[in-house]
Residue frames as a rotation matrix with the C-alpha (Angstrom) as fourth column:
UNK 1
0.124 -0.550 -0.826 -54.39
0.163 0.832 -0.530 23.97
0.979 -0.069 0.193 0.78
UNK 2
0.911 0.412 0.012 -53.71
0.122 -0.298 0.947 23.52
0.394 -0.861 -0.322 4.47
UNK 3
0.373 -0.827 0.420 -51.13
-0.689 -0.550 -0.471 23.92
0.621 -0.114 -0.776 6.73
UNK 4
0.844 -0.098 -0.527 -48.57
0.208 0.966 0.155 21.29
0.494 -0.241 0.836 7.99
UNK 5
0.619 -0.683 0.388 -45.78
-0.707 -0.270 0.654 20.83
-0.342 -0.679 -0.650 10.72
UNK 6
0.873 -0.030 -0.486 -43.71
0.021 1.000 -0.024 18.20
0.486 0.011 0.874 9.91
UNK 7
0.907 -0.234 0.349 -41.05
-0.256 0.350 0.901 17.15
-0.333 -0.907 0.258 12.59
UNK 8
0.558 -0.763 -0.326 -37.22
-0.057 0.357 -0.932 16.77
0.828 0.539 0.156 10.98
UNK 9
0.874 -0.314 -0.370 -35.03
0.447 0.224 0.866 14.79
-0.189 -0.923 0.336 13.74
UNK 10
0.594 -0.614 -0.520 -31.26
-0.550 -0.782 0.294 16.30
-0.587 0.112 -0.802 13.87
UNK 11
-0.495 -0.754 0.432 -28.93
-0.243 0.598 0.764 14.65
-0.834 0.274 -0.479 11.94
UNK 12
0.088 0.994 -0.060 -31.69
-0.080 -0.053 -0.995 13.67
-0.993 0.092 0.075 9.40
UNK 13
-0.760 -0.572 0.307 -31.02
0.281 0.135 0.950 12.84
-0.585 0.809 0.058 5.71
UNK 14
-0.667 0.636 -0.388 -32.68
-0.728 -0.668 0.155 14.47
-0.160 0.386 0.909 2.63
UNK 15
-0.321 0.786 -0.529 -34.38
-0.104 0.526 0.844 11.23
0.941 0.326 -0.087 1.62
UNK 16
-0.656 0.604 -0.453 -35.88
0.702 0.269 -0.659 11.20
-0.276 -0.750 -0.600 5.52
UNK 17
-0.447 0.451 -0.773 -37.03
-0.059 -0.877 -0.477 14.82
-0.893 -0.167 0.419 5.34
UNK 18
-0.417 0.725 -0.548 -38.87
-0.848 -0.091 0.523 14.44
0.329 0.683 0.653 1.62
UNK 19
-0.589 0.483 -0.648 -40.33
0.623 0.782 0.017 10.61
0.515 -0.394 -0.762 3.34
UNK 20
-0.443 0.420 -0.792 -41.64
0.776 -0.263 -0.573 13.11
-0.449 -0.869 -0.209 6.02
UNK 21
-0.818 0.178 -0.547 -42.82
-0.477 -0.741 0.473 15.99
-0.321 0.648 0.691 3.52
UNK 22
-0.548 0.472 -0.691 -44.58
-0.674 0.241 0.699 13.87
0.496 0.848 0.186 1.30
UNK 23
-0.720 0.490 -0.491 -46.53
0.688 0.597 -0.413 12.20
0.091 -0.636 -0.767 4.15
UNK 24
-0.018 0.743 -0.669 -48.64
0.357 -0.621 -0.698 15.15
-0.934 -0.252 -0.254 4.61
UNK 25
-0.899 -0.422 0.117 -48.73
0.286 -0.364 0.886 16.00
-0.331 0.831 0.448 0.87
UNK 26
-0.573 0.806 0.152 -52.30
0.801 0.509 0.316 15.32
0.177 0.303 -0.937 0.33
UNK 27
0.589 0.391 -0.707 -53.28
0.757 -0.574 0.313 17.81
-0.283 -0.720 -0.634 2.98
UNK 28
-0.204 -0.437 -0.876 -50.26
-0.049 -0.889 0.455 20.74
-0.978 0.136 0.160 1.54
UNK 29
0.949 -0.032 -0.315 -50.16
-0.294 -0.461 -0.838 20.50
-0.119 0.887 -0.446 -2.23
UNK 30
0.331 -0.903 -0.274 -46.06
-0.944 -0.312 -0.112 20.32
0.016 0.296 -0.955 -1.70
UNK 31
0.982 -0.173 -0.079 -43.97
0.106 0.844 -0.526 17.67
0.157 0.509 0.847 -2.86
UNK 32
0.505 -0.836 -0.216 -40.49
-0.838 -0.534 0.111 17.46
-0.208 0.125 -0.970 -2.46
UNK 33
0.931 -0.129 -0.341 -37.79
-0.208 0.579 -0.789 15.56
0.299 0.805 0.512 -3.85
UNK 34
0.658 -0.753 -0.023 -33.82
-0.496 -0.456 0.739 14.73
-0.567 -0.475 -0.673 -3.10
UNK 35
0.687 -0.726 -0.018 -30.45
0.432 0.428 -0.794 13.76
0.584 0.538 0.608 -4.50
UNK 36
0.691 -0.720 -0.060 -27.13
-0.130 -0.206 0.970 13.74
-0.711 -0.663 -0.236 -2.98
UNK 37
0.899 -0.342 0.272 -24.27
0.389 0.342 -0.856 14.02
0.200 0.875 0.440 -4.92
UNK 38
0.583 -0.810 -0.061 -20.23
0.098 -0.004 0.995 14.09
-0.807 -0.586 0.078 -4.91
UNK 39
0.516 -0.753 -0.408 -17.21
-0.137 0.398 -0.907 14.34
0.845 0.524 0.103 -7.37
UNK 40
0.655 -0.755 0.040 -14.48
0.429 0.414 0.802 12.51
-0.622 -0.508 0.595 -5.98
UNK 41
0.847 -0.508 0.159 -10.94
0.066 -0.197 -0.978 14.14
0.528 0.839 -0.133 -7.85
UNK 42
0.459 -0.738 0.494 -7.48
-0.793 -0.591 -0.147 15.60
0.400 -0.325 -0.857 -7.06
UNK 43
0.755 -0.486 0.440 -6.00
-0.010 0.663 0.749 11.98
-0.656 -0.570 0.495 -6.09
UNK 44
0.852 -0.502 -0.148 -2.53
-0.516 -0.759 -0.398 12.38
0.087 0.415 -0.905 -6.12
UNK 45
-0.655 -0.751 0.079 -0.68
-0.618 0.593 0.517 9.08
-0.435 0.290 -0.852 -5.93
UNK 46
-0.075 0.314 -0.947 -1.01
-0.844 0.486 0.228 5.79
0.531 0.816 0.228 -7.77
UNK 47
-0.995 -0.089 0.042 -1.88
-0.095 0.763 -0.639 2.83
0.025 -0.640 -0.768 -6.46
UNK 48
-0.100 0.959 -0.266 -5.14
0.832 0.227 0.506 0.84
0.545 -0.170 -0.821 -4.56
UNK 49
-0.665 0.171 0.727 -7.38
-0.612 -0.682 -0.400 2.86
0.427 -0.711 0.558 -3.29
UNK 50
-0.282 0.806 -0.520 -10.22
0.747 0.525 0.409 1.56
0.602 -0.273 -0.750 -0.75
UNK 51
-0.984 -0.117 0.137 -12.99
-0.063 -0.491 -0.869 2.75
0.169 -0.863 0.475 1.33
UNK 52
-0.619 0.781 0.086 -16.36
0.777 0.624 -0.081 1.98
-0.117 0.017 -0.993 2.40
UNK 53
-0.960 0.280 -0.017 -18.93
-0.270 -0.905 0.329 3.58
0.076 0.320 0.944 0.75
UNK 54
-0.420 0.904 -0.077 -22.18
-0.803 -0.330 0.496 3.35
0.423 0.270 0.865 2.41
UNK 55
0.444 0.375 0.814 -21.97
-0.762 0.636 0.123 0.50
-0.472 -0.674 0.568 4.16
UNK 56
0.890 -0.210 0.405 -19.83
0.416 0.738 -0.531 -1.46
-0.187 0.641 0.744 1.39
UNK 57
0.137 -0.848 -0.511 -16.06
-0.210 -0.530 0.822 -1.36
-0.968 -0.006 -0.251 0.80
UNK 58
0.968 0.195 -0.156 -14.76
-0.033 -0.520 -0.853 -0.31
-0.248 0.831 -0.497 -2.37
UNK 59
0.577 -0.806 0.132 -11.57
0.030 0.183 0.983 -1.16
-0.816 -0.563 0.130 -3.82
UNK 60
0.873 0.068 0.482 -9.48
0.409 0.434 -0.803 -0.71
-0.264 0.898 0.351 -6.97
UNK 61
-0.136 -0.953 0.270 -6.45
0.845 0.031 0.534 -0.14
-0.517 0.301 0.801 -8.79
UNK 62
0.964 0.264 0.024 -6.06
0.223 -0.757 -0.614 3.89
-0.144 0.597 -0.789 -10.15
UNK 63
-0.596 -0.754 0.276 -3.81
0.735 -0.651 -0.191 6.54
0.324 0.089 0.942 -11.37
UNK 64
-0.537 -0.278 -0.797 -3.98
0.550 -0.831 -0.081 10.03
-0.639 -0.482 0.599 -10.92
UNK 65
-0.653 0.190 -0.733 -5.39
-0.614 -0.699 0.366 10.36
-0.443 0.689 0.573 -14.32
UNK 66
-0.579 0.263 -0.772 -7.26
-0.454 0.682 0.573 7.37
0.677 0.683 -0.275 -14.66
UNK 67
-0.605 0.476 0.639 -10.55
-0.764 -0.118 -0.634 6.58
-0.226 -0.872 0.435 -11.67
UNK 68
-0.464 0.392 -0.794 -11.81
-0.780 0.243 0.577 4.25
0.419 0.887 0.193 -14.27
UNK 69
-0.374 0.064 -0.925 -11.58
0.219 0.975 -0.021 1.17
0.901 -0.211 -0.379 -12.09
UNK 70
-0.962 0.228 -0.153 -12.57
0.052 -0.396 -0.917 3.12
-0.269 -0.890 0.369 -8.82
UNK 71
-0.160 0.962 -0.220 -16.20
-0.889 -0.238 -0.392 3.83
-0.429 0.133 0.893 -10.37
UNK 72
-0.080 0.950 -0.301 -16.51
-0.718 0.155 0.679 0.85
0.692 0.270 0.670 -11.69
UNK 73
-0.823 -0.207 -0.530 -15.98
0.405 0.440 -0.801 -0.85
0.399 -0.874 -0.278 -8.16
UNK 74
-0.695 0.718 0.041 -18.58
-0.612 -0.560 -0.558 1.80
-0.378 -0.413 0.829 -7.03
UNK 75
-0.359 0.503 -0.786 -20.76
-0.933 -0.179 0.312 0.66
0.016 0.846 0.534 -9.51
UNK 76
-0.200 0.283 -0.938 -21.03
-0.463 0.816 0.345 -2.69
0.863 0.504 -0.032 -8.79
UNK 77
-0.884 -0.079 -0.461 -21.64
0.443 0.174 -0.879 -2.00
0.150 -0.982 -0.119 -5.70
UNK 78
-0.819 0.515 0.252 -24.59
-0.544 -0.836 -0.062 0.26
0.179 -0.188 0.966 -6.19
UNK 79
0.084 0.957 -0.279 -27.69
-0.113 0.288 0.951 -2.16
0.990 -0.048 0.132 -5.14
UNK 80
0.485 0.243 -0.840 -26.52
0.846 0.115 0.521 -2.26
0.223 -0.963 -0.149 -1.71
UNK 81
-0.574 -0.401 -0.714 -25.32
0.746 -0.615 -0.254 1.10
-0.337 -0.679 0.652 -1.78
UNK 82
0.567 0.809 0.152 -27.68
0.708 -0.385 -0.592 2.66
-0.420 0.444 -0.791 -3.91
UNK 83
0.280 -0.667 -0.690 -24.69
-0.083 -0.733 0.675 4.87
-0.956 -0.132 -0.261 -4.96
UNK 84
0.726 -0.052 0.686 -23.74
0.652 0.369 -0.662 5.26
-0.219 0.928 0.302 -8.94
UNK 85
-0.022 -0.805 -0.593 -20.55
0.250 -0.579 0.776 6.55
-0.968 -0.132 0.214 -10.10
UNK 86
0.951 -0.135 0.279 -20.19
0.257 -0.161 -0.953 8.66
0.173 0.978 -0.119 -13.74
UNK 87
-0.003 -0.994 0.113 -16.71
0.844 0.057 0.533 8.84
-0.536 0.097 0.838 -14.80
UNK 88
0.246 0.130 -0.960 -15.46
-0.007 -0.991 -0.136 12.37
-0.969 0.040 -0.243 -15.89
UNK 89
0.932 0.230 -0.279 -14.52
-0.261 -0.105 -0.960 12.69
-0.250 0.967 -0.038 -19.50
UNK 90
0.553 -0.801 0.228 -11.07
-0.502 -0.539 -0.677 12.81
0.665 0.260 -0.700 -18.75
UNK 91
0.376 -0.112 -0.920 -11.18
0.323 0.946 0.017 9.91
0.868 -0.304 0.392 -16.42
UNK 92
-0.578 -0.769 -0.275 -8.93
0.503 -0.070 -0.862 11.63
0.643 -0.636 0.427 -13.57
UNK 93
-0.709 0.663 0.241 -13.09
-0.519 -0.259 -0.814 12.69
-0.478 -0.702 0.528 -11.29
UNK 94
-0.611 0.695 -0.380 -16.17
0.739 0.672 0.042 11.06
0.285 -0.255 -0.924 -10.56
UNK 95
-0.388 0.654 0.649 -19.52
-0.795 -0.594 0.124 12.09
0.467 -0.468 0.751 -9.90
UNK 96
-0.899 0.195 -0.392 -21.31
0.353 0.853 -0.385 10.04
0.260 -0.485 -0.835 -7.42
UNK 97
-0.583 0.757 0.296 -24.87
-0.656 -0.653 0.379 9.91
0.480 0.027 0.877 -6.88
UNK 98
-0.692 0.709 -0.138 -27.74
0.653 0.531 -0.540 8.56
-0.309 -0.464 -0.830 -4.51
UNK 99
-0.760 0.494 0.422 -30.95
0.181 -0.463 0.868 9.29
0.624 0.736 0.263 -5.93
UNK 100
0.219 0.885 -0.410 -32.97
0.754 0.113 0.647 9.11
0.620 -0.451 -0.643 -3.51
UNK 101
0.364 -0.338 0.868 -31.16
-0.224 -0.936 -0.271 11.54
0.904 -0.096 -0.417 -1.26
UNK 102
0.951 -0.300 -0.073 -29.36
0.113 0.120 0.986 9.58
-0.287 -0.946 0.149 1.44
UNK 103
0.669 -0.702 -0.242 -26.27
-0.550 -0.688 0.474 10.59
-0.500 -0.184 -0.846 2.67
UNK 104
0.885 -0.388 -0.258 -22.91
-0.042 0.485 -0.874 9.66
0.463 0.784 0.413 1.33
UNK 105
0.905 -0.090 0.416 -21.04
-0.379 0.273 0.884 8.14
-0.193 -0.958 0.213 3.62
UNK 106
0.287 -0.914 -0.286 -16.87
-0.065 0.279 -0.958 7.69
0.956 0.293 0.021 2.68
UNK 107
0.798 -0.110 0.593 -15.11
-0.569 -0.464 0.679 5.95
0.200 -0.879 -0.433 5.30
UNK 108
0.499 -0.666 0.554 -11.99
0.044 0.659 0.751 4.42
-0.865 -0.351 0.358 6.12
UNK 109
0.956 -0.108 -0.274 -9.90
-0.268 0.064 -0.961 5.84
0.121 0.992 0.032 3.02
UNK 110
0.248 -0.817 0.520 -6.64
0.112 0.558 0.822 3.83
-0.962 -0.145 0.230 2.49
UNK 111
0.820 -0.379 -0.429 -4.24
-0.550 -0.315 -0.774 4.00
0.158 0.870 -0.467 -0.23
UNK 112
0.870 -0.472 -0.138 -1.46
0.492 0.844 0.214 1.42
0.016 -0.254 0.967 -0.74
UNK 113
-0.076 -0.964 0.253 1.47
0.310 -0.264 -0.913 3.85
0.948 0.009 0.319 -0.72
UNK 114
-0.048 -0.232 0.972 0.45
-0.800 -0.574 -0.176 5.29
0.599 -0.785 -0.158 2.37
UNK 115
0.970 0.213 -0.120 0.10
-0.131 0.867 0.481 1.61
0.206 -0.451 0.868 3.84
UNK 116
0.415 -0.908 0.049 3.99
0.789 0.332 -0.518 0.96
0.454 0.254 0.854 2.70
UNK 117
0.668 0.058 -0.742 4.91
0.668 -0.485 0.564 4.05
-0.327 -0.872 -0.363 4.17
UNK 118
-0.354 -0.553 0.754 6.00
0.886 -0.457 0.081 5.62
0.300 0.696 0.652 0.78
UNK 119
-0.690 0.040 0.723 3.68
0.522 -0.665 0.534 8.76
0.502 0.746 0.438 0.97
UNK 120
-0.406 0.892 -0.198 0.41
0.132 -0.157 -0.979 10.83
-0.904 -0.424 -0.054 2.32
UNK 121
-0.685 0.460 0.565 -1.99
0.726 0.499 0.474 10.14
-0.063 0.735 -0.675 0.15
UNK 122
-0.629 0.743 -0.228 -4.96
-0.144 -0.400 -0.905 12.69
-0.764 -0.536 0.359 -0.42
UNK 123
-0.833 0.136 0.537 -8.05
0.553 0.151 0.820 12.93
0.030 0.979 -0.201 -2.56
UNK 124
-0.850 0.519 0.093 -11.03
-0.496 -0.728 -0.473 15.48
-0.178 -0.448 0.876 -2.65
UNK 125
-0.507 0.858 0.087 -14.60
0.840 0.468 0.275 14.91
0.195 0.212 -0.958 -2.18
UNK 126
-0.993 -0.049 0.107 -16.54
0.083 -0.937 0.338 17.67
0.083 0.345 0.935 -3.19
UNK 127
-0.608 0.783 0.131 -20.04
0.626 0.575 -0.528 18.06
-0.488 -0.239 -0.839 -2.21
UNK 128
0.016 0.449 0.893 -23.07
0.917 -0.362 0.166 19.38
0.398 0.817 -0.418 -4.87
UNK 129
0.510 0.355 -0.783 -22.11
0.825 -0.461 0.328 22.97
-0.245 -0.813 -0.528 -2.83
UNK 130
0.475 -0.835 0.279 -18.78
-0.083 -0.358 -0.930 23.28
0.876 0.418 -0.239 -3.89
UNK 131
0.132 -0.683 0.718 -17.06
-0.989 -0.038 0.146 22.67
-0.073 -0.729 -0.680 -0.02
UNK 132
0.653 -0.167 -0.739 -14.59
0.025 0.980 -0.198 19.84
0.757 0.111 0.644 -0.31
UNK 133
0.808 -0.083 0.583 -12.81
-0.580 0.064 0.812 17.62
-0.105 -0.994 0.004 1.99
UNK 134
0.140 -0.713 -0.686 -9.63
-0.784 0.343 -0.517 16.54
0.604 0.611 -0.511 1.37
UNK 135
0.987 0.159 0.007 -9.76
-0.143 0.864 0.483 12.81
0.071 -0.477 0.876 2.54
UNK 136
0.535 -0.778 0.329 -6.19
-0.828 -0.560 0.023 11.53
0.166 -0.285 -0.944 3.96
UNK 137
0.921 -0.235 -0.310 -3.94
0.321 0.909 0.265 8.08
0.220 -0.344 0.913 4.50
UNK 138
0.585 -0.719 -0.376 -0.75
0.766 0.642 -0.035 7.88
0.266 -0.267 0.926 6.21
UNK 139
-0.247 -0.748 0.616 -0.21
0.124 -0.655 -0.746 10.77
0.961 -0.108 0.254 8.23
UNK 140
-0.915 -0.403 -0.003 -0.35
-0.085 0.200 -0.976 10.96
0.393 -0.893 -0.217 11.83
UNK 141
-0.540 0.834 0.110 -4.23
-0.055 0.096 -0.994 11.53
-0.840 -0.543 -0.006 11.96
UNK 142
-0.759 0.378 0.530 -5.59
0.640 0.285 0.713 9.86
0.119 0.881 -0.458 8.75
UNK 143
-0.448 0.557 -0.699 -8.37
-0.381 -0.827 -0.413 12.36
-0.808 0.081 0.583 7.80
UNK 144
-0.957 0.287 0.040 -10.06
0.253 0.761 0.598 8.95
0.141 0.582 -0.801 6.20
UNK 145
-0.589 0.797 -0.133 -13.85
0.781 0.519 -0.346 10.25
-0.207 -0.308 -0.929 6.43
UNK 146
-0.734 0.647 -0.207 -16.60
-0.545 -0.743 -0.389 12.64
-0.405 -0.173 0.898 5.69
UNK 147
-0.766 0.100 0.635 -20.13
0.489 0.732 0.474 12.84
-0.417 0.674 -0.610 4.57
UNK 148
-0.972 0.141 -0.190 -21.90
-0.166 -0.978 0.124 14.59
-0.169 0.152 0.974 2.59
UNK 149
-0.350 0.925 0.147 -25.73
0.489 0.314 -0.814 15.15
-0.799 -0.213 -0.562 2.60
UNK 150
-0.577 0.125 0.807 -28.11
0.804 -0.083 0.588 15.67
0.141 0.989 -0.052 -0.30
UNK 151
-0.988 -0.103 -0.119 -30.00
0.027 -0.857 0.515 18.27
-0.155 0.505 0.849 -1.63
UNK 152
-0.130 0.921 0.366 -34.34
0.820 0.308 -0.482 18.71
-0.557 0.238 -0.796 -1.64
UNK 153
-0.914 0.282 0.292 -36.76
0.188 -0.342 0.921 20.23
0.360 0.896 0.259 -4.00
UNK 154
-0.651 0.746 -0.140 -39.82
0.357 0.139 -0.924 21.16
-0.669 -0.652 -0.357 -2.92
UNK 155
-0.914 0.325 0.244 -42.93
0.263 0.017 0.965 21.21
0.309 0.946 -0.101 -5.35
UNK 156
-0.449 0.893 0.012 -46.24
0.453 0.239 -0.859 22.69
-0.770 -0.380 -0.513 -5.95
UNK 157
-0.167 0.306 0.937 -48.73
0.843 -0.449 0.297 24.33
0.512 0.839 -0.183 -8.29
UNK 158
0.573 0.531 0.624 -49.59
0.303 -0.845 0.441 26.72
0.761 -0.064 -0.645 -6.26
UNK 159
0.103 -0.761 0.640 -47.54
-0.074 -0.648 -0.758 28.83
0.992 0.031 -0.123 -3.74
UNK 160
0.790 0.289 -0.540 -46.34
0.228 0.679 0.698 27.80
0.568 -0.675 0.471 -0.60
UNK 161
0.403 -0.570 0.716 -43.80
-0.896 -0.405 0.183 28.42
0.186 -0.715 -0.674 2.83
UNK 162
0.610 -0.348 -0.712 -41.41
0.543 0.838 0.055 26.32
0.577 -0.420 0.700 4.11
UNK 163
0.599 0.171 0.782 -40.54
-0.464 -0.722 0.513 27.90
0.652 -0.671 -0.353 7.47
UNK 164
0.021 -0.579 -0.815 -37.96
0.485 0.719 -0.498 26.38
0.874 -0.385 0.296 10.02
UNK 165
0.911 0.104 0.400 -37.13
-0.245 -0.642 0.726 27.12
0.332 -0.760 -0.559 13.88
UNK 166
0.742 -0.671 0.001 -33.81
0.665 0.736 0.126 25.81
-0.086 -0.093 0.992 13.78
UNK 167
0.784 -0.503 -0.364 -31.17
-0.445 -0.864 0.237 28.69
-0.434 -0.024 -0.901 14.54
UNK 168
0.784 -0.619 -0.038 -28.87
0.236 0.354 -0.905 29.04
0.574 0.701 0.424 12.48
């Protein structure tokens, strides 16, 4: 097999960098794959939540123990966000997933107590690492945003580098 450069701009999502892999596949042998993924949990008042997810806002009535309606707001949102939500067993977390491996993009979180000016509001988002971000409404700097990027795979039959110059 031969040997390839392939060019990853900064900022880059996984589903650019396996597009840009798997252009020169033919010519390496390697393949690579991606998925991003999230649990959303730990929300600690009741009430609406919103926030755009991906380019689409998201809205629904929860509890604390109950996300039911939050995923399936996601959910019917997923063809223009590509984004699918599985409800934990226990209803009270969420995985979220983009198969393909673009990023996941939570912005603008709001919560109707912290609107009314009962409460701060938080909830975690937890990326497929384990480091979460606790997401914020209605304290002096809302801490309404993050996002998390996905995860590649790289494939072959037959053994292979994957080298970087990117200090760490």
């Amino acid at each position: 097999e031969a040997e390839a450069t392939v060019d990853i701009l900064a900022d880059a999502t996984a589903a650019e960098i396996v597009a840009s892999v798997n252009r020169v596949s033919d010519s390496t042998g390697v393949t690579a794959v991606a998925r991003s993924s999230a649990t959303i949990s730990n929300l600690d008042t009741d009430g609406v939540v919103s926030m755009t997810l991906n380019g689409s806002v998201v809205s629904a009535e929860v509890t604390t123990t109950d996300l039911s309606q939050l995923a399936a707001a996601i959910n019917s949102k997923s063809s223009a966000t590509g984004v699918s939500a599985t409800l934990s067993a226990d209803k009270a977390s969420m995985e979220l997933v983009h198969s393909d491996g673009d990023d996941l993009d939570f912005l603008n979180f709001e919560h109707s107590a912290a609107e009314t000016g009962i409460s701060t509001v938080n909830m975690r988002v937890t990326g497929s690492e384990g480091t979460y971000v606790t997401l914020q409404d209605g304290t002096a700097i809302d801490r309404d945003s993050t996002v998390v990027g996905g995860n590649i795979k790289f494939l072959s039959s037959s053994a292979f580098t994957v080298t970087s110059n990117v200090d760490e």
